[in-house]
C-alpha positions, 0 to 999 in steps of 0.5 A: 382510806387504809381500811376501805383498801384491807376491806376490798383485799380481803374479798378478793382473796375470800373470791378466790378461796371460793373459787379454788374449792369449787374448780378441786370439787369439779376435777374430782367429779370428772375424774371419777366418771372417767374412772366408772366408764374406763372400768364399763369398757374395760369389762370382758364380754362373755357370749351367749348360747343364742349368740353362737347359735345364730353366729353358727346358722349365718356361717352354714352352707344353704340348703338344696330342695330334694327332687320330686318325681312328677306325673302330669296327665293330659287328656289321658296322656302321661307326661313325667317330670323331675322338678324342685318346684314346691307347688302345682302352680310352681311346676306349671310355671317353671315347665310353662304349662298353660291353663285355658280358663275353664281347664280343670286341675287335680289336685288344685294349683296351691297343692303341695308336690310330694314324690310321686304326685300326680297331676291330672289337667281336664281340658275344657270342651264345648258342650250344648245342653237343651232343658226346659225350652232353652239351649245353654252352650258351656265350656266343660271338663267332665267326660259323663253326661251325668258330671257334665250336668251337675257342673252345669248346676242342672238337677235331674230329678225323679224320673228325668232322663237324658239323650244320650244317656246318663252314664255315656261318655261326652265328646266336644259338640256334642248336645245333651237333651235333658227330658223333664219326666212326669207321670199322671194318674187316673181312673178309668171305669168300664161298664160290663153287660150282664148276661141274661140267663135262661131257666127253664120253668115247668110250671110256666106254659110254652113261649111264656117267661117270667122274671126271676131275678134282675140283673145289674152292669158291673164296672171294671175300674183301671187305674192308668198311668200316663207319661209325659215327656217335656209336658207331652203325653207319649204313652198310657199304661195300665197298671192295675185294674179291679172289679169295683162292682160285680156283675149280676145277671139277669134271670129268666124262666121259661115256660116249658109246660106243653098243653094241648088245645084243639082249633076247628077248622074247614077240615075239622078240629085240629089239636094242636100243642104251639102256636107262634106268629111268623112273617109269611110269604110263599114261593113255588118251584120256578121261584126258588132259584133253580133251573127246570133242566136242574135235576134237582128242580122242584125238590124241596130240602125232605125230598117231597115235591114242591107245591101246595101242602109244603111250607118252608121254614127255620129248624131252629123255629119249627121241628123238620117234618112236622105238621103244621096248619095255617088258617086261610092255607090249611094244613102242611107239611115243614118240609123246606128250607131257604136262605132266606127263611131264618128265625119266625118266617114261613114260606108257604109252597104253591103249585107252578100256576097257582101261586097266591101272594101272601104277606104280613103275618100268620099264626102258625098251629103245630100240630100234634103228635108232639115231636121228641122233647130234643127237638123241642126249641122251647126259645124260639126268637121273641121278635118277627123279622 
């Protein structure tokens, strides 16, 4: 009983040494944290360069933008304005300036206002453009026809052309034709006639001809310009022409070799040196178109008498004055002419009561002696009227 109760003082007492050790470790811990904690806060704390920095920019008075000396332009009117605005945007806000949807603003509203800047506000005005078959009503802020159209995305190309013209100024309502220009071009060929040309031939007998050299037309080829004003041709201009092939006339000789032949006839053989055929009618005084109380009535164009043996004829066919013999009629003398008697026609005089009708065709002798070669017509007209 003795020994169970020193067993049991004596581990009372070994818990109680262990628990005093373990309480002294535990305060001696503690003491020594607060001893480093105290020494942390108690440290002196030493500022920055950054810090007194900052401290000094928070404690400074704030800043005052400068002012800008500002010229607004509107539809050519001047507008001046002293502002701290920053930006366009800024100044139209702050002086309540107000901006339709299609106005125009130079330099852009997000530009910077320096001192000194200029604004300029263009107006919208409302333009009608007419191109291409179609009518576009627009809003714009352009003052030039040209600039109107660019805005517009409208493109004049090579020869285009507008109304009212391209560098005129625009006004609002007013309406710009846009003239789409083409030009076309062509050829064009004239055919040129050749002339024949007369050579006289001394081998060849009187009224013969022959052909020398053939002639060939020419052709003039032009090159035309055509205009076209919104696809409808307004005008044709020529713009150059050539000769493409050359003319090439035609040659011929006549004869002009005079022989002399003899016909025989009731009044004896003749000689005679041409021979033509011609239309043959005849007349006599009171048919030729003057009164008988006309002092000239019954004179022919060579003074002589009007009557048998006077025949009128062409100069330009048979020499004046000379002698002549048709068959059936006998010889005379070409001593008349007449309105009415031009190129191989003669008119055969009769006397007043013995007038002989005539028609159809003669041959006509010229006798000799042969006239002055001047008054020779060795091309005489090959056709009878």
């Amino acid at each position: 009983m003795g020994n169970r109760q020193n067993q049991f003082i004596i581990v009372g007492l070994s818990i109680i040494a262990i628990v005093s050790f373990i309480g002294a470790g535990f305060i001696i811990f503690s003491e020594q944290e607060n001893s480093s904690s105290t020494a942390v806060s108690l440290s002196p704390t030493t500022p920055t360069q950054e810090t007194i920095s900052t401290e000094t920019a928070a404690s400074a008075t704030p800043t005052t933008p400068p002012l800008k000396n500002i010229t607004l332009q509107i539809d050519n009117e001047n507008q001046s304005f002293t502002t701290t605005a920053a930006t366009v945007a800024q100044l139209f806000t702050n002086e309540n300036i107000l901006l339709g949807k299609d106005d125009r603003v130079v330099p852009s509203l997000d530009t910077a206002l320096q001192n000194g800047t200029k604004i300029q506000i263009f107006r919208a005005i409302p333009v009608t453009i007419e191109v291409d078959g179609r009518t576009y009503p627009i809003q714009t802020t352009y003052q030039h026809v040209s600039d109107v159209l660019v805005d517009a995305g409208i493109g004049l190309v090579g020869l285009d052309d507008t109304i009212p013209d391209k560098n005129a100024p625009i006004q609002a309502n007013d309406t710009i034709q846009v003239i789409r220009v083409t030009e076309d071009f062509w050829f064009e060929d004239t055919i040129l006639p050749y002339d024949t040309i007369y050579q006289a031939d001394p081998e060849l007998e009187i009224d013969n001809r022959a052909l020398i050299s053939s002639g060939s037309p020419g052709i003039l080829r032009q090159q035309i310009r055509t205009r076209y004003e919104n696809g409808v041709a307004i005008t044709e201009t020529i713009d150059s022409e050539w000769i493409a092939q050359p003319v090439v006339n035609e040659v011929i000789g006549y004869g002009t070799n005079i022989v002399i032949r003899t016909i025989n006839t009731p009044e004896g053989p003749l000689e005679y040196w041409r021979v033509v055929r011609m239309k043959v009618t005849g007349y006599t005084a009171a048919t030729s178109g003057k009164s008988r109380d006309d002092p000239g009535y019954g004179i022919t164009a060579s003074g002589l008498q009007a009557g048998k043996g006077v025949v009128a004829i062409d100069p330009k066919v048979v020499p004046f004055r000379s002698n002549i013999y048709v068959e059936g009629y006998g010889k005379a003398v070409a001593g008349d002419t007449g309105g009415l008697v031009k190129g191989r026609i003669i008119d055969l005089g009769f006397d007043e009561g013995a007038y002989e009708t005539w028609r159809g065709q003669v041959d006509v002798y010229y006798l000799t002696p042969l006239p002055a070669p001047e008054k020779i017509n060795y091309l005489i007209p090959t056709t009878i009227p």
